[in-house]
C-alpha positions in Angstrom: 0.0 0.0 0.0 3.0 2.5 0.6 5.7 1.2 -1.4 6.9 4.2 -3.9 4.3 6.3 -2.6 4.9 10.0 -0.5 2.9 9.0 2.8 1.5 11.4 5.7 0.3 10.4 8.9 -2.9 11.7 11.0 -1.8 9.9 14.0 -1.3 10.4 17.4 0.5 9.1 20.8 -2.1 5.9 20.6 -0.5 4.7 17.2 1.9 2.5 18.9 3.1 -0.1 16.5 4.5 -2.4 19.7 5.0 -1.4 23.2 7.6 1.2 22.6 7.7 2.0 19.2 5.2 4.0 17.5 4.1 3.7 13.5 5.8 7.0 12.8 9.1 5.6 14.1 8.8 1.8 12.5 8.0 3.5 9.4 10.6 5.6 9.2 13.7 3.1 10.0 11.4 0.9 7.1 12.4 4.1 5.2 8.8 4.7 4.1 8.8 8.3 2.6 7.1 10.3 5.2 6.3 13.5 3.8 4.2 14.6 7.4 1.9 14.2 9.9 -1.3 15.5 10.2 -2.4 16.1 14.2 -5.6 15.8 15.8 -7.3 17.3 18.7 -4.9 16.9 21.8 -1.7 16.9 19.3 0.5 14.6 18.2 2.0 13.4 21.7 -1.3 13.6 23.4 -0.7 16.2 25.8 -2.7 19.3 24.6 -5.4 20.1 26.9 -9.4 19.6 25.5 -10.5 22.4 22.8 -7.0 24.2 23.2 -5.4 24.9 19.8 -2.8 22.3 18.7 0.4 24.1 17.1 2.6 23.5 13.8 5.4 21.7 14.9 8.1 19.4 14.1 9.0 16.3 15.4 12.4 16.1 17.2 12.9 12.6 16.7 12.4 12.1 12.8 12.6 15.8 11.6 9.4 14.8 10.3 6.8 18.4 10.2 3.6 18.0 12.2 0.4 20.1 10.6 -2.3 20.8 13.3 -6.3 20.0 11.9 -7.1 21.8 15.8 -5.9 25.1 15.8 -9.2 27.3 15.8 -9.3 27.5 11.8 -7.6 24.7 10.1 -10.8 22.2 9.2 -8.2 20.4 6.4 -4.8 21.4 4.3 -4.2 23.4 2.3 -4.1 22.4 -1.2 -0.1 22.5 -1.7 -0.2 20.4 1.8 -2.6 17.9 -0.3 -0.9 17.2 -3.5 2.3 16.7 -1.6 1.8 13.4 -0.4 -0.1 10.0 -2.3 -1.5 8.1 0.4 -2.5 8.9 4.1 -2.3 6.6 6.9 -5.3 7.1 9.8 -4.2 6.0 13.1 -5.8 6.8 16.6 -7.6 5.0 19.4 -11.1 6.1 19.6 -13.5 5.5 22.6 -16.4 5.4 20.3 -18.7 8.4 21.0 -20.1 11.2 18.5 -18.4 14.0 20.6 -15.2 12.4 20.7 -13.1 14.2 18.0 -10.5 12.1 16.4 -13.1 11.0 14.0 -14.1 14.1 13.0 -10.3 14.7 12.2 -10.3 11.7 10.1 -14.1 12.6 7.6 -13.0 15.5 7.3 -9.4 14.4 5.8 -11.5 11.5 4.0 -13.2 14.1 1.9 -9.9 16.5 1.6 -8.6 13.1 0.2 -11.6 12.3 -1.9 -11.1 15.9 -3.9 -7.7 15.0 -4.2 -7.8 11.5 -5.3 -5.3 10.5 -2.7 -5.4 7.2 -1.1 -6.5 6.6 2.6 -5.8 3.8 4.8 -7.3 3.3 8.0 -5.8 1.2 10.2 -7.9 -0.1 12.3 -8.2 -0.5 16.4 -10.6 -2.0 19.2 -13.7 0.5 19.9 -14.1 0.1 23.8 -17.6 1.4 23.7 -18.3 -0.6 20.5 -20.6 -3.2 22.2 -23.7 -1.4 22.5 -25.4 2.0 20.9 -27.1 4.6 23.4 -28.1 8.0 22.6 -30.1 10.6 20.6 -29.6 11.2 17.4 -27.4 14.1 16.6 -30.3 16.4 15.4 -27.8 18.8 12.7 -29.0 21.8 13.5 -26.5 21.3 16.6 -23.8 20.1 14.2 -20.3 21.6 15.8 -16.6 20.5 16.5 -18.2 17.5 18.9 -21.0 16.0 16.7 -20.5 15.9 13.2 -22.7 13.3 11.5 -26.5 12.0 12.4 -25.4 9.3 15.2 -26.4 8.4 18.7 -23.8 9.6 21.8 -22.7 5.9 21.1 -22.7 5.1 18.1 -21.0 1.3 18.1 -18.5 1.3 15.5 -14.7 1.5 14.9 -12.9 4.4 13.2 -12.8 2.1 9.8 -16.8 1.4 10.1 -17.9 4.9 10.8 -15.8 5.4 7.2 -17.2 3.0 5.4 -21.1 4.6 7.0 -20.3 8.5 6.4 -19.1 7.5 3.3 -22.0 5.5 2.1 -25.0 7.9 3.4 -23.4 10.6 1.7 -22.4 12.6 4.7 -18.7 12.7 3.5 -17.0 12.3 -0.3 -16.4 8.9 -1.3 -12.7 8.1 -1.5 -10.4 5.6 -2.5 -10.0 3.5 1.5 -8.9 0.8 2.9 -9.3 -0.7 6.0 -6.5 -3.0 8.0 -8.8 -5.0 10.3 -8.1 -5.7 14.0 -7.6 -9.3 14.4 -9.5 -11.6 17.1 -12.1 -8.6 17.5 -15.7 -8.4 17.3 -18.8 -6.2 19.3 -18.7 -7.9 22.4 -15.2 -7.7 23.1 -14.3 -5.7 26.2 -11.1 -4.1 25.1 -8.8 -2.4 27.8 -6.8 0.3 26.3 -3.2 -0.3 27.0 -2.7 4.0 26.4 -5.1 7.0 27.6 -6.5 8.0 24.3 -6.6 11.5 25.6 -5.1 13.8 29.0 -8.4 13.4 30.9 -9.3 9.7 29.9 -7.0 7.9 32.2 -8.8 5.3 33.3 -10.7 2.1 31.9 -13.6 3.1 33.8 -13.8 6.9 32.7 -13.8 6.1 29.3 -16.8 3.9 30.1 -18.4 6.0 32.2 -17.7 8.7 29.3 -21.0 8.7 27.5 -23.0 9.8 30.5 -20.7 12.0 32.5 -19.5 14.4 29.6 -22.6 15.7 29.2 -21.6 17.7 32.6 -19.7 19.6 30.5 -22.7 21.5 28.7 -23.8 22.1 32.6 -22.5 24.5 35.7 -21.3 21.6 37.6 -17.6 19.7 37.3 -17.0 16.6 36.1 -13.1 16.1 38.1 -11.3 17.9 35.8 -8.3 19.2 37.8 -8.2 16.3 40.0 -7.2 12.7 40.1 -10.5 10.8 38.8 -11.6 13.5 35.9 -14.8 11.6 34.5 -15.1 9.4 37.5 -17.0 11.9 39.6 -18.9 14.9 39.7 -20.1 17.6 41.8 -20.8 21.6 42.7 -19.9 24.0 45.7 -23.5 23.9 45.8 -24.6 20.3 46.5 -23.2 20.9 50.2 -25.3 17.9 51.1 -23.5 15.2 49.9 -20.6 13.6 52.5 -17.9 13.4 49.0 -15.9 16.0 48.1 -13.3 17.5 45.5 -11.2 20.2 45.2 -10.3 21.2 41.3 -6.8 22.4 41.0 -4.8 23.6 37.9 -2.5 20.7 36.5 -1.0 19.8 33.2 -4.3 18.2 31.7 -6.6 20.7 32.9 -5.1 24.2 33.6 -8.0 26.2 34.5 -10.8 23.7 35.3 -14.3 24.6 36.5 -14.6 25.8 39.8 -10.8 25.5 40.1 -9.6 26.1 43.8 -13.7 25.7 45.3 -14.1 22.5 47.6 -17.1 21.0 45.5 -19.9 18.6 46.5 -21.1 15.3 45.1 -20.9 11.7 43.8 -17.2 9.3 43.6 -18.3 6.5 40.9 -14.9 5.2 41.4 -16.2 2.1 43.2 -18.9 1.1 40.3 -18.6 -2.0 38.6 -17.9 -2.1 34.9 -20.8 -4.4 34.6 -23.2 -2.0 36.2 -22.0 0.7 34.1 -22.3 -1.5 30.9 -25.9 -2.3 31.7 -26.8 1.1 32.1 -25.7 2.2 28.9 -26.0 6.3 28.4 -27.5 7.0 32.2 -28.9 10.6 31.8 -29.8 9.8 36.4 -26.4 11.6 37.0 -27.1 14.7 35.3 -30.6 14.8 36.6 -29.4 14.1 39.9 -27.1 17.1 40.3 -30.2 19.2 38.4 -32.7 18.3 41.0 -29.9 18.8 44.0 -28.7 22.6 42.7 -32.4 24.0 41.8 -31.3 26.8 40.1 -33.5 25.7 36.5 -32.0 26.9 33.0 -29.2 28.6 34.6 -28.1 25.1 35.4 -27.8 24.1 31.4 -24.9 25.7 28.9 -25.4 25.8 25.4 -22.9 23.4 25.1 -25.4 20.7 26.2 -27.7 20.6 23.3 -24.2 19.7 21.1 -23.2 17.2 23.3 -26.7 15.4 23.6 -27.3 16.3 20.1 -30.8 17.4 20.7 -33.0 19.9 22.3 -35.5 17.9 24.0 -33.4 16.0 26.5 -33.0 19.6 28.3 -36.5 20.4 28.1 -37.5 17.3 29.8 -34.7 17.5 32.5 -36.6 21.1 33.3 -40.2 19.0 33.4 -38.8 16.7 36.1 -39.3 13.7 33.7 -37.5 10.8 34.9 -34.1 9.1 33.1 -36.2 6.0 32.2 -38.8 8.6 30.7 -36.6 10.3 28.5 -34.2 7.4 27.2 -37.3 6.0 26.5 -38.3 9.0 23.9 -35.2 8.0 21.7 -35.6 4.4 21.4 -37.6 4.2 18.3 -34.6 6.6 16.5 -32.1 3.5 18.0 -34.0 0.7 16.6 -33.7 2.1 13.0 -30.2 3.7 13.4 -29.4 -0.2 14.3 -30.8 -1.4 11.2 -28.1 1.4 9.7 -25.4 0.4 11.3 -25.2 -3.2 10.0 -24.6 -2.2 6.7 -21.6 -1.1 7.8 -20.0 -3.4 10.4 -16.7 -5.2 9.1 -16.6 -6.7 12.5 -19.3 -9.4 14.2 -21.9 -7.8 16.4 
């Protein structure tokens, strides 16, 4: 697939070839002709904070240059950056979820590369979240940088499926792809990821516990960021009746966190069971729960919730006092034929 060809990367610190050697580096002693790398939300090395810009770069260890796709106007390259390389290689560990970026990163290079006629390869990894869908719909009037095509919060597929599906409902060009499988992998495999695909995801059970507790982020309350369990608890200086609490500080992953330097109030789901959390999917009772507690109505929502739920209707019946079970219940129909969708596309067993 690369031999004779000029090849660029969108890659990141999850695109380890073997324990300690990433694909950037094996390529390069193969003396594949690596024309650059393309980086993602977070960077190349993984350390840029959530929604900060990503700089141009180079990398010190191949003299290789790194182009950021997250720098507050870059959506793709430009079209010297294009027609300088043949073929691009996608490589990045995705948790699975419509506002999780990295996949935006990669349609929106799938259809730079489709105007280009250059060649894409995907290679492929685990989804951790890929044994189960959950969610609204994105509606696309709320179409942004964390929801980019019509699927649930989880939408159940790998980074080469969700390809294969934006590609063939028309919601991104059609280009030339191919997709290196995982081996031994299918839907109901519980894959641990051996690397935190991002600063604040640095546990097995935040990235499942993901779907539900982001959505804090389109609220007044904090989700951990700034402490040592960042979307494995949640709280408020507020919710004063609650025996757990957390103090958000500035650190490397989070420099200026919500509430930073506030002792908050709230909930530690540090002790849940992966099973429990599996089984209850997308669990809107969290959100609710720290709705009810702070009472303060709208002024409890940001507009940043409607993008991450993907609808406007989940908010208006958080506001009615309508219970979790009510509510996931209004988007089940939507699931059933997104479902239906979705196995179109799977290149692994469900």
């Amino acid at each position: 697939l690369l031999d004779g060809k000029r090849v660029a990367l969108l890659v990141n610190h999850t695109a380890m070839y073997s324990d300690d050697e990433h694909i950037v580096d094996m390529l390069h002693s193969e003396g594949v002709n690596i024309v650059g790398i393309f980086a993602p939300e977070h960077g190349f090395r993984g350390a840029v904070e959530a929604g900060y810009d990503v700089k141009d770069d180079v990398d010190a260890k191949t003299g290789i240059p790194i182009l950021s796709l997250y720098n507050g106007n870059t959506k793709r390259p430009t079209d010297v950056v294009m027609q300088s390389f043949d073929v691009l290689i996608v490589d990045m560990q995705d948790v699975g979820l419509r506002f999780y970026t990295y996949y935006i990163s990669m349609l929106r290079m799938i259809d730079a590369c489709a105007d280009f006629a250059r060649e894409v390869v995907i290679l492929d990894r685990p989804n951790p979240n890929g044994h189960y869908v959950d969610g609204p719909i994105l509606d696309m009037r709320y179409k942004s940088g964390v929801g980019h095509i019509p699927v649930p919060v989880v939408h159940g597929l790998t980074m080469g499926e969700i390809a294969l599906m934006a590609m063939g409902e028309g919601w991104t060009k059609r280009a030339k792809v191919t997709i290196v499988k995982c081996c031994n992998y299918d839907h109901q495999t519980h894959y641990e990821l051996p690397i935190a695909p991002s600063p604040n995801l640095t546990t097995q059970r935040s990235i499942y516990l993901y779907p539900s507790l982001c959505l804090f982020e389109g609220t007044v309350a904090s989700v951990g960021r700034g402490t040592e369990a960042p979307f494995e608890i949640y709280g408020h200086p507020e919710m004063e009746n609650r025996d757990f609490l957390f103090v958000p500080q500035s650190v490397a992953a989070a420099s200026e966190p919500p509430h930073m330097n506030k002792v908050c109030y709230g909930v530690d789901l540090r002790d849940k069971s992966y099973e429990d959390i599996w089984r209850e999917g997308l669990d809107l009772s969290y959100v609710i729960d720290a709705y009810n507690d702070l009472n303060m109505g709208e002024a409890f929502f940001k507009p940043m919730f409607e993008k991450l739920i993907g609808v406007e209707w989940v908010r208006e019946m958080i506001i009615e006092g309508r219970s979790a079970e009510e509510i996931e219940s209004c988007w089940q129909d939507d699931l059933m034929e997104y479902k239906k969708l979705r196995r179109k596309y799977l290149i692994y067993n469900e």
